[in-house]
C-alpha positions as CSV (number, residue, x, y, z in Angstrom):
1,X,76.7,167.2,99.4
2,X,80.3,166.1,98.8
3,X,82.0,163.9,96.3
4,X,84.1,161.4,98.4
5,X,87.0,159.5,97.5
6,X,87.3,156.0,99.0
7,X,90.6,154.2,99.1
8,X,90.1,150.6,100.8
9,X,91.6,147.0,99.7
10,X,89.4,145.0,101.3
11,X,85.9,144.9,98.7
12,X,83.6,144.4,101.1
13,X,84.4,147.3,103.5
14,X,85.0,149.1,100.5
15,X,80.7,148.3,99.2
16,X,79.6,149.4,102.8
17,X,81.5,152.6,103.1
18,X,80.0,153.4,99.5
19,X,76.6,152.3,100.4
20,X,76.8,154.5,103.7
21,X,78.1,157.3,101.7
22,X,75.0,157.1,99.3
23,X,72.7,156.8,102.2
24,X,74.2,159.9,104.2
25,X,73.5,162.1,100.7
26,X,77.2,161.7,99.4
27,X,78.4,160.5,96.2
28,X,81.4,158.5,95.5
29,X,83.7,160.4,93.3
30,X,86.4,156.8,92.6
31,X,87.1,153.8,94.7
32,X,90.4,152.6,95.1
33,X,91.9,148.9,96.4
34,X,95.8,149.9,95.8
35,X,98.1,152.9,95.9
36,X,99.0,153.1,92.3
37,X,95.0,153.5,91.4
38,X,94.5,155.3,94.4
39,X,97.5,158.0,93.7
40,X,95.7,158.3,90.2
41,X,92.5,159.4,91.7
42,X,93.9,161.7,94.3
43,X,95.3,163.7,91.5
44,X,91.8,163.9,89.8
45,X,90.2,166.9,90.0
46,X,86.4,166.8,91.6
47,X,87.1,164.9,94.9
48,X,85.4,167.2,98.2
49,X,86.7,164.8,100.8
50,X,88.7,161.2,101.3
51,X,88.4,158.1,103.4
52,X,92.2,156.1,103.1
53,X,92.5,152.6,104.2
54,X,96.2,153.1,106.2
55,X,97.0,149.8,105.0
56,X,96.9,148.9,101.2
57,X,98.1,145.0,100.9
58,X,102.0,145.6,101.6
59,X,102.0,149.3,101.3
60,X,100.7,152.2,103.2
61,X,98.6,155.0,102.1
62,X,101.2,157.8,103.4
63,X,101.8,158.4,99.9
64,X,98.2,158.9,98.3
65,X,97.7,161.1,102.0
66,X,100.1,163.5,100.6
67,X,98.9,163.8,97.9
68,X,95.5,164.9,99.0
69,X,97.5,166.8,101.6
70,X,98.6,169.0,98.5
71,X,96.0,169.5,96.9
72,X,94.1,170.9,100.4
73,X,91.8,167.9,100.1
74,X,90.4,166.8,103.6
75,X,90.8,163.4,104.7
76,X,90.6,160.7,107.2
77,X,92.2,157.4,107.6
78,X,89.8,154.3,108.4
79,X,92.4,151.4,110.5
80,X,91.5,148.6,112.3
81,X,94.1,149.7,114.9
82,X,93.0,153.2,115.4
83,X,95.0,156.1,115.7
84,X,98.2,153.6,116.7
85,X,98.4,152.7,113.0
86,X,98.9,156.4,112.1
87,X,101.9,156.9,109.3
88,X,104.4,159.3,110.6
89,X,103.8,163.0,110.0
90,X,99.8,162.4,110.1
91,X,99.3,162.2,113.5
92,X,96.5,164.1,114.8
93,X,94.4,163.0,111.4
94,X,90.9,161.8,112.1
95,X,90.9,157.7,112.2
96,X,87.8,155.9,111.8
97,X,88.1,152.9,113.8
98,X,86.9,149.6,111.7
99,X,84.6,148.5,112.1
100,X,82.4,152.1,112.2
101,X,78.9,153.0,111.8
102,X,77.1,155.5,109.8
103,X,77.0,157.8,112.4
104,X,80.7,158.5,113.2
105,X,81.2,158.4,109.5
106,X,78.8,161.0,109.4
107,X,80.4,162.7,112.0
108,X,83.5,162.4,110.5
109,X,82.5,163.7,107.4
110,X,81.0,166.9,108.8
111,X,83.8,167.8,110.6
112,X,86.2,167.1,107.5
113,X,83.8,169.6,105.0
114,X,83.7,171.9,107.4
């Protein structure tokens, strides 16, 4: 299964994406609640897939996006406001819409390790 990366500033949403990930046969390869510490981890070597909070306090995740983009790292953002809350130049990127089951991140998942 796949080693995901999880960038999400709020902690609780941040446990149950984790937990989910466990449960689906994933493992958490770093958790993230900012973009400096998320920027870190998207430059670590190890991580399959992502899952990007678009918003990170005051600061999008446009930046840690590209970085994943780079390294040909799949990814999906996970917004509250759906696909409207896209950054510029990522339209078109899966969006979980919080809140989300297991099932569409499963879903999501599949289609992003495909």
């Amino acid at each position: 299964m796949a080693s995901v990366l999880l960038i999400e500033d709020e902690s609780l949403i941040l446990m149950m994406i984790a937990d989910m990930l466990v449960e689906l046969g994933h493992s958490v390869a770093g958790e993230a609640n900012d973009l400096e510490n998320g920027l870190l981890l998207a430059s670590a070597p190890g991580v399959d897939a992502a899952i990007l909070d678009i918003q990170l306090g005051a600061h999008s995740s446009d930046r840690i996006a590209e970085a994943l983009q780079r390294k040909g790292v799949p990814f999906a953002f996970a917004s509250g406001y759906g696909a409207d809350g896209l950054p510029e130049g990522f339209k078109g990127y899966p969006v979980l819409e919080k809140p989300f089951q297991i099932e569409e991140l499963e879903r999501c998942l599949a289609s992003l390790l495909r």
